[in-house]
RODO-2510 file (C-alpha; in nm, 4 decimals, decimal comma):
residues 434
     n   res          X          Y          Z
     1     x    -0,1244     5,4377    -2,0764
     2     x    -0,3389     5,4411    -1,7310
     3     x    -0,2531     5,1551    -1,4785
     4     x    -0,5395     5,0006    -1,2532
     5     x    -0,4459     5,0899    -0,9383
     6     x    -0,4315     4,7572    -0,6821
     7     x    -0,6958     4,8536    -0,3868
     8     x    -0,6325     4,8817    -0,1003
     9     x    -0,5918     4,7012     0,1898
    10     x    -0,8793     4,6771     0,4701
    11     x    -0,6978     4,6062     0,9008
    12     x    -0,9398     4,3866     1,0762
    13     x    -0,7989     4,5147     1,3972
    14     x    -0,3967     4,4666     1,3854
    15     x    -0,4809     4,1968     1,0964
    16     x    -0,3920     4,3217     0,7132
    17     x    -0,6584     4,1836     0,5218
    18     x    -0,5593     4,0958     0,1260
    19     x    -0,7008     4,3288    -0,1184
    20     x    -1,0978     4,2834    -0,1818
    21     x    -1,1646     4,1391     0,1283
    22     x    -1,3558     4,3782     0,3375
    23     x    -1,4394     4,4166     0,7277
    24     x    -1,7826     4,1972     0,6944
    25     x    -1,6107     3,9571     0,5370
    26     x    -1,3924     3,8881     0,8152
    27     x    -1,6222     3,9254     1,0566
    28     x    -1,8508     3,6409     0,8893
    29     x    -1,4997     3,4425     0,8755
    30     x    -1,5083     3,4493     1,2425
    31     x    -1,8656     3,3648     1,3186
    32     x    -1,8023     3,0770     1,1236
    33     x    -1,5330     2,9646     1,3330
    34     x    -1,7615     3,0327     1,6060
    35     x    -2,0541     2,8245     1,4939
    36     x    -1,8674     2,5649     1,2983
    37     x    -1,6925     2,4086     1,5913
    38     x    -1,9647     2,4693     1,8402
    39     x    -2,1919     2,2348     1,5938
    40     x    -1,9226     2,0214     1,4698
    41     x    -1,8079     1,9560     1,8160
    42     x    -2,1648     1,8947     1,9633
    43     x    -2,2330     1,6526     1,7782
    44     x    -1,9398     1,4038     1,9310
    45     x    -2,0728     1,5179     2,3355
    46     x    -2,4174     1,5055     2,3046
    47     x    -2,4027     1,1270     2,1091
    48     x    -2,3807     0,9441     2,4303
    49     x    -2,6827     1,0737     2,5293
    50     x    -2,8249     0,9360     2,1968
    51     x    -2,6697     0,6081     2,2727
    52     x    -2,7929     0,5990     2,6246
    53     x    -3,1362     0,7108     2,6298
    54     x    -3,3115     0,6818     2,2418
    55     x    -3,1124     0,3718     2,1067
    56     x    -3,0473     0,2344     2,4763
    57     x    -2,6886     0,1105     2,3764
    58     x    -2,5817    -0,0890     2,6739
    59     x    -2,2807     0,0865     2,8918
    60     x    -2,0217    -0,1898     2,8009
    61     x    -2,0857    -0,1299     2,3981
    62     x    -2,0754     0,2182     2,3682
    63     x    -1,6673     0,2514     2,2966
    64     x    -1,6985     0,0124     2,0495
    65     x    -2,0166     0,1865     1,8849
    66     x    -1,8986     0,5407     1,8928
    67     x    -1,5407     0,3563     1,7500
    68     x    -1,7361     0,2444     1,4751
    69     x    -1,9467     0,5535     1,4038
    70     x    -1,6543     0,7702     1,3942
    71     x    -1,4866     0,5544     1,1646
    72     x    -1,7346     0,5899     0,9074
    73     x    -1,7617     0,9655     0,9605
    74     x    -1,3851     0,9705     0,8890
    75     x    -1,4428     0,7448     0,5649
    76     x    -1,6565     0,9738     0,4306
    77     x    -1,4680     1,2719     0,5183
    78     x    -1,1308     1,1436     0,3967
    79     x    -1,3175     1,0693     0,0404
    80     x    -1,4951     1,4179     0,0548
    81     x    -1,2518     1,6829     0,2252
    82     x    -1,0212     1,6639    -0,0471
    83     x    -1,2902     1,7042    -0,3433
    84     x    -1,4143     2,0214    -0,1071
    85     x    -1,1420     2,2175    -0,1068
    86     x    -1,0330     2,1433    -0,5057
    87     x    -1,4451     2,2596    -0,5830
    88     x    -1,3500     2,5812    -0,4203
    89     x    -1,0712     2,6457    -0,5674
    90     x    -1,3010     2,7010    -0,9314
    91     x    -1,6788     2,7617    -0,7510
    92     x    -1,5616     2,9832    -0,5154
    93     x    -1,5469     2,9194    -0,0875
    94     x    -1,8901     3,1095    -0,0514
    95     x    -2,0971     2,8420    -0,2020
    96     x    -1,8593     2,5462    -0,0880
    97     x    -1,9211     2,6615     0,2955
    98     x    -2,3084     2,7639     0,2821
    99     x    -2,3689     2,4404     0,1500
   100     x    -2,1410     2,2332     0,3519
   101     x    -2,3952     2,3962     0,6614
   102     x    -2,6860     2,3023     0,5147
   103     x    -2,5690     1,9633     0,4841
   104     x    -2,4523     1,9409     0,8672
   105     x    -2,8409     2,0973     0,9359
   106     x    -3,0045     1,7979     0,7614
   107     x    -2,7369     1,5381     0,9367
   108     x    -2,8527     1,6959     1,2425
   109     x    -3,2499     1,6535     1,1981
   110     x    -3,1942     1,3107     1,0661
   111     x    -2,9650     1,1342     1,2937
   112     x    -3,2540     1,1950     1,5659
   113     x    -3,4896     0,9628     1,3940
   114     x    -3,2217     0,6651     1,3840
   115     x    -3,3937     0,3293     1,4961
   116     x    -3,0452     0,1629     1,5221
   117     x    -2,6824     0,2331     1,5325
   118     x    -2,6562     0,1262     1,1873
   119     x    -2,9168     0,3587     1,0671
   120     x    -2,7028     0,6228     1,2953
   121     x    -2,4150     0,5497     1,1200
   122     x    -2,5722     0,6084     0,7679
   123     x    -2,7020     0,9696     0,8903
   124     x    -2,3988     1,0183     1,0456
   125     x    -2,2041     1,0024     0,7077
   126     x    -2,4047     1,2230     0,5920
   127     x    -2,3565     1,4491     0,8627
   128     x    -1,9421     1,4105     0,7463
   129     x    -2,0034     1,5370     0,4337
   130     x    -2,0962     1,8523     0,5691
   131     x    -1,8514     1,8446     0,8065
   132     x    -1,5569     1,7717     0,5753
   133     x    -1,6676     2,0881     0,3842
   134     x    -1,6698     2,3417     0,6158
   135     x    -1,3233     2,1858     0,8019
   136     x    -1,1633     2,2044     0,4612
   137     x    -1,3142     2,6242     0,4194
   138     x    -1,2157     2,7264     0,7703
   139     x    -0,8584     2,7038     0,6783
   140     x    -0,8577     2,7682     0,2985
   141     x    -1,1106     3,1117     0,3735
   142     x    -0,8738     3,2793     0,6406
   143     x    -0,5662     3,2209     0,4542
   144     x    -0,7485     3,3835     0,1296
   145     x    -0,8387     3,6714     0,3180
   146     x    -0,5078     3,7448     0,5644
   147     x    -0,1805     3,8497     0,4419
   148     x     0,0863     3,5924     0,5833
   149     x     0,2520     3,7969     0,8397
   150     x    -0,0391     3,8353     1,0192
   151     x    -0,1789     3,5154     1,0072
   152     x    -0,1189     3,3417     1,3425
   153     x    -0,2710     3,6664     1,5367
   154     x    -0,5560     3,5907     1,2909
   155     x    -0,5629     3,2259     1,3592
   156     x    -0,5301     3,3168     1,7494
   157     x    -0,8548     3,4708     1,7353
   158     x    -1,0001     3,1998     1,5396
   159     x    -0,8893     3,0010     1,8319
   160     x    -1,0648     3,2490     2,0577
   161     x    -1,3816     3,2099     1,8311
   162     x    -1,3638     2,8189     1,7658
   163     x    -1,3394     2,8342     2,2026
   164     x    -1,6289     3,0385     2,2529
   165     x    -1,8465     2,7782     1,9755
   166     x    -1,7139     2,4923     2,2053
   167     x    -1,8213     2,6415     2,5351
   168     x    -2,1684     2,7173     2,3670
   169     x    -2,1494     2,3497     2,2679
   170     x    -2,0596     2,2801     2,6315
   171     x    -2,2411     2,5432     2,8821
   172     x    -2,5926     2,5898     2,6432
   173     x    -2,6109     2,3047     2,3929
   174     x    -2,5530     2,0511     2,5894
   175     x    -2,7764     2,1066     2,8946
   176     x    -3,0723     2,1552     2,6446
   177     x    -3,1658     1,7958     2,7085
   178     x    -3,2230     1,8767     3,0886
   179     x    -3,3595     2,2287     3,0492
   180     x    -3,6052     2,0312     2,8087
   181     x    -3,6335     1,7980     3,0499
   182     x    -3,7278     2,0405     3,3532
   183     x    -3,9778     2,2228     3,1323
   184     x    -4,1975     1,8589     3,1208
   185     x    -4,0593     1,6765     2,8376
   186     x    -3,9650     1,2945     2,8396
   187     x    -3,6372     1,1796     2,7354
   188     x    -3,6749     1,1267     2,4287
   189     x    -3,8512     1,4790     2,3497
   190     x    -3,6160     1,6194     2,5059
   191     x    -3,3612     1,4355     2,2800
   192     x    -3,5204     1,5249     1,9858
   193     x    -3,5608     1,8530     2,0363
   194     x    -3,1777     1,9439     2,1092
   195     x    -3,1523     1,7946     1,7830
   196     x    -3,3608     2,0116     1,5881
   197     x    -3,2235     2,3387     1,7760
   198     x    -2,8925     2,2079     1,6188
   199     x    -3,0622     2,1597     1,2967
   200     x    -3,1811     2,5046     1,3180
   201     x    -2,8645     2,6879     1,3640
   202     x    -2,6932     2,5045     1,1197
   203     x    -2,9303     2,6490     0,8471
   204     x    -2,9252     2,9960     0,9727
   205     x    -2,5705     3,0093     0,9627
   206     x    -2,5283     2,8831     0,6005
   207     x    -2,7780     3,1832     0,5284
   208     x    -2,5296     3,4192     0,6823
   209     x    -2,2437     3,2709     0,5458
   210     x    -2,3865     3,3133     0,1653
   211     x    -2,4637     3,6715     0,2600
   212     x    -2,1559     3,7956     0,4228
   213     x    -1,8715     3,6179     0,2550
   214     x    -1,7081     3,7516    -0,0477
   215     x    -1,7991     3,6538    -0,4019
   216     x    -1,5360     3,4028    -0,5469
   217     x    -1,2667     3,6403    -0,6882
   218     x    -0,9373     3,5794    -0,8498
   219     x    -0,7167     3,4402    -0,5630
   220     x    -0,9992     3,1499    -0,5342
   221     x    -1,0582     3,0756    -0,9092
   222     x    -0,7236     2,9505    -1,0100
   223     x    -0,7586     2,8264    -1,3891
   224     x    -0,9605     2,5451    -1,3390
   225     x    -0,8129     2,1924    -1,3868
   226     x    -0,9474     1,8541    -1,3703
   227     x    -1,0283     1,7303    -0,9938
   228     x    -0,7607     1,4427    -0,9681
   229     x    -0,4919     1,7085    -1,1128
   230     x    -0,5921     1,9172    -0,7858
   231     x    -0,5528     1,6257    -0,5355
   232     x    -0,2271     1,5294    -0,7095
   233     x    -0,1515     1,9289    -0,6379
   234     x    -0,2031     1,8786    -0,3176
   235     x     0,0289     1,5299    -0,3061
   236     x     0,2966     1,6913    -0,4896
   237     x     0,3145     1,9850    -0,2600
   238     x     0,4365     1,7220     0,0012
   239     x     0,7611     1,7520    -0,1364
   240     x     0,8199     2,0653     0,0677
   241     x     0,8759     1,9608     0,4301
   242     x     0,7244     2,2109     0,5935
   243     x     0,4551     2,0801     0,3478
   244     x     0,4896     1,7226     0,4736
   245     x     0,5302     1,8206     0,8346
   246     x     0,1908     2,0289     0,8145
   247     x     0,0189     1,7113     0,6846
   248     x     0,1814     1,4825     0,9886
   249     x     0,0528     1,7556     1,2271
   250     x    -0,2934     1,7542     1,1023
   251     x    -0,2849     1,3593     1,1627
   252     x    -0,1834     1,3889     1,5199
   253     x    -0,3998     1,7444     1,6024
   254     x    -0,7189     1,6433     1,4722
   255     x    -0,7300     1,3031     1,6473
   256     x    -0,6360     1,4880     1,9361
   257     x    -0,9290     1,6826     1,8678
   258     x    -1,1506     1,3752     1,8089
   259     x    -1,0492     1,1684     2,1508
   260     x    -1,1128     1,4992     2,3954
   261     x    -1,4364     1,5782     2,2235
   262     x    -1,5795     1,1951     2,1851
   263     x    -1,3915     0,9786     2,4316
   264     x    -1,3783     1,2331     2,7461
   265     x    -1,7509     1,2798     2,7261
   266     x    -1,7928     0,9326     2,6779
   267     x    -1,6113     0,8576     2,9894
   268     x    -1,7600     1,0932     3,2090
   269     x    -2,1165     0,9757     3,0765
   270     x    -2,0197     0,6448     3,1470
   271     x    -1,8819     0,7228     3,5371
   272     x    -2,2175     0,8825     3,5964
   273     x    -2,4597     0,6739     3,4635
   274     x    -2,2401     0,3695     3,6577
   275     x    -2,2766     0,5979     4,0199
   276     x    -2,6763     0,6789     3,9278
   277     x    -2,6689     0,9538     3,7341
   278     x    -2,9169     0,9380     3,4391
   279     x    -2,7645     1,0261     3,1207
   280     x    -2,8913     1,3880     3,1272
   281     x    -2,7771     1,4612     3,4682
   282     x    -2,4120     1,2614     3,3663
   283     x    -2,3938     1,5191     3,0436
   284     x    -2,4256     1,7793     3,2750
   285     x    -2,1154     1,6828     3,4845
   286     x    -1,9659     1,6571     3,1598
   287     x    -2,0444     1,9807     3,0498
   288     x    -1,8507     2,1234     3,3524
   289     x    -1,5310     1,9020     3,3038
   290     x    -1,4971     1,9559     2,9078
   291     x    -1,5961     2,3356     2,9826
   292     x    -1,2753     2,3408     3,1773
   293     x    -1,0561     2,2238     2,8982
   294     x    -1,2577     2,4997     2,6292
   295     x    -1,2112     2,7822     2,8796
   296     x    -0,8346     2,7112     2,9059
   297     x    -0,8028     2,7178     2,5357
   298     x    -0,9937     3,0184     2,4684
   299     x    -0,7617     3,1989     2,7463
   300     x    -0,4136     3,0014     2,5784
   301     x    -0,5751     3,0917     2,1592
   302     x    -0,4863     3,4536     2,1681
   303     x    -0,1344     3,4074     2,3407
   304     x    -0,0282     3,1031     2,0833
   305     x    -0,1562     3,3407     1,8117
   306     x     0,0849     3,5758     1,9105
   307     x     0,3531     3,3223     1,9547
   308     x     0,3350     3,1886     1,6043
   309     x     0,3671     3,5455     1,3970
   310     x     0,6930     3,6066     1,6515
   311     x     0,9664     3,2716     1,6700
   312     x     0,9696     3,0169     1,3565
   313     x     0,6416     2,8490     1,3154
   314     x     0,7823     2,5110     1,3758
   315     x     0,9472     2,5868     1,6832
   316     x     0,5573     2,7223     1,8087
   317     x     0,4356     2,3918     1,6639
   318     x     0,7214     2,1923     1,8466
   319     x     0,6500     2,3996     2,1936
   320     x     0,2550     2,2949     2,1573
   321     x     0,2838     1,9169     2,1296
   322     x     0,5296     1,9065     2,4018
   323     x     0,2746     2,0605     2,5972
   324     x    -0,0564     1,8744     2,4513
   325     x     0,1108     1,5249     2,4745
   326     x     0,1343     1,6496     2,8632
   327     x    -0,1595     1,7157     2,9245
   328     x    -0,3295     1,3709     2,7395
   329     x    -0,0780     1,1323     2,8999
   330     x    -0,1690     1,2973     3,2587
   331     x    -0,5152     1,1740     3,1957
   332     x    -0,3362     0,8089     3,2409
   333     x    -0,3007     0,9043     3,6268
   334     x    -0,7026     1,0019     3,6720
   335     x    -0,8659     0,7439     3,8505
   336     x    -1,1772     0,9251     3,9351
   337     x    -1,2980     1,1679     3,6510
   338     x    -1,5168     1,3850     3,8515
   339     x    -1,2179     1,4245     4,1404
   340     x    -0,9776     1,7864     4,0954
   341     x    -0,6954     1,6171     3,9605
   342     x    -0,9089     1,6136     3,6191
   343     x    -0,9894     1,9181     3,6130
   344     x    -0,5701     2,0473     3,6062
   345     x    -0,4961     1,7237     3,3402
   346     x    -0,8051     1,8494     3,0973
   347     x    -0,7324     2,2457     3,1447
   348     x    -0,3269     2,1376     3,0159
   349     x    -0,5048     1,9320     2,7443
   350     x    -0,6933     2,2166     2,6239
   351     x    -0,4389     2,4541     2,6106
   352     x    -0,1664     2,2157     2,4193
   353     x    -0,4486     2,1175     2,1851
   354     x    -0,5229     2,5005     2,0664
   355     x    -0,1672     2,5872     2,0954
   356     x    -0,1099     2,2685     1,8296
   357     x    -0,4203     2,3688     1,6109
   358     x    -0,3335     2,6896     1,5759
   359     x     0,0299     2,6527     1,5217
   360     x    -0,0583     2,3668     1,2445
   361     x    -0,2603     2,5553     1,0734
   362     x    -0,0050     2,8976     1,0549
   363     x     0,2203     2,6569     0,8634
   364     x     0,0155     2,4919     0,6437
   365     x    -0,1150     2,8157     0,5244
   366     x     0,2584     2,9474     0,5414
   367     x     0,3622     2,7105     0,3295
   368     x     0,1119     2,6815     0,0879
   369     x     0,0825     2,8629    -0,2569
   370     x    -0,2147     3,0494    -0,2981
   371     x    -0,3092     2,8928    -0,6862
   372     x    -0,3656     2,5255    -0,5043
   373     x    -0,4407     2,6468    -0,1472
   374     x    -0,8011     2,4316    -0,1533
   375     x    -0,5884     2,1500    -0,3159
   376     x    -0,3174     2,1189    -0,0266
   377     x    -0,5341     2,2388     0,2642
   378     x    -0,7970     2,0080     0,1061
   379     x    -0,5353     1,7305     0,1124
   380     x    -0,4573     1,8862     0,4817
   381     x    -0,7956     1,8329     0,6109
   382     x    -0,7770     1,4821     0,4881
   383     x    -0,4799     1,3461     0,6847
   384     x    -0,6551     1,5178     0,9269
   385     x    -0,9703     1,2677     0,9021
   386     x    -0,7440     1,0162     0,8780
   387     x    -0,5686     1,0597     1,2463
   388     x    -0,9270     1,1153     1,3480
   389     x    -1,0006     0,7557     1,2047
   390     x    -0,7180     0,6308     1,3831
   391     x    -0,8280     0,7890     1,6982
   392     x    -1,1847     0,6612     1,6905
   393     x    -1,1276     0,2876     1,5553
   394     x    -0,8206     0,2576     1,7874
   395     x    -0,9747     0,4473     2,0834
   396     x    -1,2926     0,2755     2,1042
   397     x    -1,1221    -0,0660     2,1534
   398     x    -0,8597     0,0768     2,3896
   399     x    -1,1977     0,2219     2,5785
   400     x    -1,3707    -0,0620     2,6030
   401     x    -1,0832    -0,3513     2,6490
   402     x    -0,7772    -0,1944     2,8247
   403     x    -0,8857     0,1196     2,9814
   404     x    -1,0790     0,5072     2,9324
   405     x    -0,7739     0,6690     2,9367
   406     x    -0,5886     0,4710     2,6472
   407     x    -0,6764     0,6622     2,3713
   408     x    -0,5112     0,9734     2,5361
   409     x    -0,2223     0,8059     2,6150
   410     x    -0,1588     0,6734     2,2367
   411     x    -0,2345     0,9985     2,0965
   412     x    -0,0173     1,1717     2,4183
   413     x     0,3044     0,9932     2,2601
   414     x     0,2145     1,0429     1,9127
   415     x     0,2110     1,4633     2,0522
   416     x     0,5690     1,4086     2,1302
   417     x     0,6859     1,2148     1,7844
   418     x     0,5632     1,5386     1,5951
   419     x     0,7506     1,7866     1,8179
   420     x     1,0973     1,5598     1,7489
   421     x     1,0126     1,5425     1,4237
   422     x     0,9607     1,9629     1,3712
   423     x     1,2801     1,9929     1,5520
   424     x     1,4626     1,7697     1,3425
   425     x     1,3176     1,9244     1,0351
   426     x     1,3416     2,3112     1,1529
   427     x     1,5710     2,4529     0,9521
   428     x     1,5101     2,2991     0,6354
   429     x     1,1688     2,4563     0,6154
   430     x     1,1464     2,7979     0,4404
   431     x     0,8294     2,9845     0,3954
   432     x     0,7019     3,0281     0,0649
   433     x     0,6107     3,3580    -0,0533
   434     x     0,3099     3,4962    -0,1982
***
């Protein structure tokens, strides 16, 4: 009787790749990372230019606003993520993630055309459906197609990738306003015409994501069960607490994520506009600050990569948030945000932050099995959007009432609660095995 050989293994680099998963898959993979964050990330710096100059929000408003907008981003993501990453788990991650761009391109040449923040707000959750899609894919796609050893020098140069997209956001993206600007366009053509480049890209990558991903295949189409089965997969699977402490991390990483990329461009629009900047000129200060924070955590990616395939994942995750919560409460001391002292606080920030992202997402994929991987990192994503709720609802009334800085301090302290808790926790976690 013959046996059907298992094929073999492709190396993307020193990465093992699981078996059907080929070299252009990967790469695709990692332009996604690349594009994904520089779109989903622009979208949070160049709003205060929406605010400012098409809806004229007035400078006193605009924590509350954002607050409010992001809240209802996170709404819809926390009732979408979840359904995302069960779908893919019987229609395959191809057609999950090519659609979840196309979605993000139409948010994108909509949320131009808003007449007020309310109609912002509506495009806007549109925009999060997208977005909770292809958060939910990043995860669940490179833990289908790396073998678990390798997996943190894999995520490291995600991290590397998801740093270049947010320096693109930073350094090209959002200057367009001013290079639009210079070229003889008003504000508000200049405005809308970022918006449709963004718009643009968004489409063209879905169209290379459907082309160079690989078909669904067995690992994705587990046999398929009803959708609140999967999400109760994905509750269940809490019961391991490397499981639990995955989820807790996602809370605390991804509103990290959410206060740098909304409230620090926010505040550095708001200190230039308030010392005569316009808002294009203020964006471009900001691009320099935030660009400091992206370029330290493209440099710290590869390194934390490294770190989490060699000492216990929750020790790496544990060393991170030590370091993140840092670098956010240092932002406290900053009385001037364009002075040097910002510069060394945001460049800490930026390196804790990857160091935590990467680390969180080792474990979670660690500890997940592999026939309700979109379930749990679906479930993942979502506690995810709901620390990013926290961060926006709570940060834009900290911005606006107590100080710019107080949603980095909250979210500072909340850096060092997780790293007590993985310590606590460290040795009863034990990998599971594929």
């Amino acid at each position: 009787m013959t046996g059907i050989a298992e094929p073999k293994s492709a190396t993307f680099g020193r990465v093992e790749l699981h078996p059907g998963v080929s070299r252009l898959n990967m790469s695709t993979f990692y332009f996604s990372a690349f594009i994904s964050i520089c779109l989903l990330s622009f979208v949070n710096l160049i709003q205060p230019y929406l605010l400012t100059e098409i809806l004229k929000v007035p400078l006193s408003e605009q924590g509350s606003v954002t607050g409010a907008i992001l809240f209802w981003h996170e709404m819809v993501i926390i009732f979408t993520i979840g359904l995302a990453g069960s779908l893919s788990d019987t229609v395959g991650r191809r057609l999950i993630f090519a659609a979840s761009f196309l979605i993000v391109g139409i948010g994108y040449g909509l949320m131009i055309q808003a007449g007020s923040a309310w109609q912002l707000i509506i495009f806007r959750m549109l925009f999060a459906a997208g977005a909770a899609g292809v958060t939910s894919m990043l995860s669940t796609v490179l833990a289908d197609y790396v073998k678990d050893r390798d997996r943190g020098k894999a995520n490291g140069v995600q991290g590397v990738m998801n740093g270049i997209g947010a320096m693109t956001a930073v350094f090209v993206l959002l200057n367009m306003p001013e290079w639009f600007k210079q070229s003889g366009m008003d504000s508000v053509a200049a405005g809308f015409a970022t918006y449709y480049t963004a718009a643009g890209l968004s489409a063209i990558a879905a169209l290379l994501l459907w082309l160079g991903l690989k078909e669904a295949g067995v690992r994705e189409r587990a046999q398929p069960k009803r959708f609140i089965e999967l999400i109760t997969g994905g509750v269940r699977a809490a019961r391991d607490p490397g499981v639990l402490l995955g989820y807790g991390a996602a809370f605390v990483s991804r509103g990290d994520l959410a206060i740098i990329g909304t409230f620090l461009a926010l505040w550095i629009n708001k200190h230039g506009v308030e010392s005569g900047y316009n808002a294009a000129e203020a964006l471009a200060r900001a691009s320099i600050i935030i660009g400091i924070s992206q370029l330290a955590a493209f440099l710290g990616a590869p390194l934390f990569g490294i770190l989490a395939d060699r000492v216990n994942r929750v020790t790496a995750l544990a060393v991170t948030n030590v370091i993140s919560g840092l670098g956010y409460i240092s932002l406290f001391l900053i009385d001037d945000p364009f002075g040097g002292a910002m510069f060394a606080a945001v460049a800490v920030a930026g390196v804790g932050n990857i160091g935590t992202l990467i680390s969180t997402q080792v474990l979670i994929q660690q500890q997940t099995p592999a026939d309700i991987r979109g379930s749990v990192i679906g479930f993942f994503g979502l506690c995810g959007a709901v620390g990013i709720l926290a961060a926006s609802k709570l940060g834009g009334w900290l911005f606006d009432v107590w100080t710019e800085s107080g949603p980095f301090v909250v979210f500072g302290l909340l850096s060092f609660v997780l790293a007590a808790w993985a310590l606590v926790v460290r040795n009863d976690i034990r990998p599971v095995r594929e």
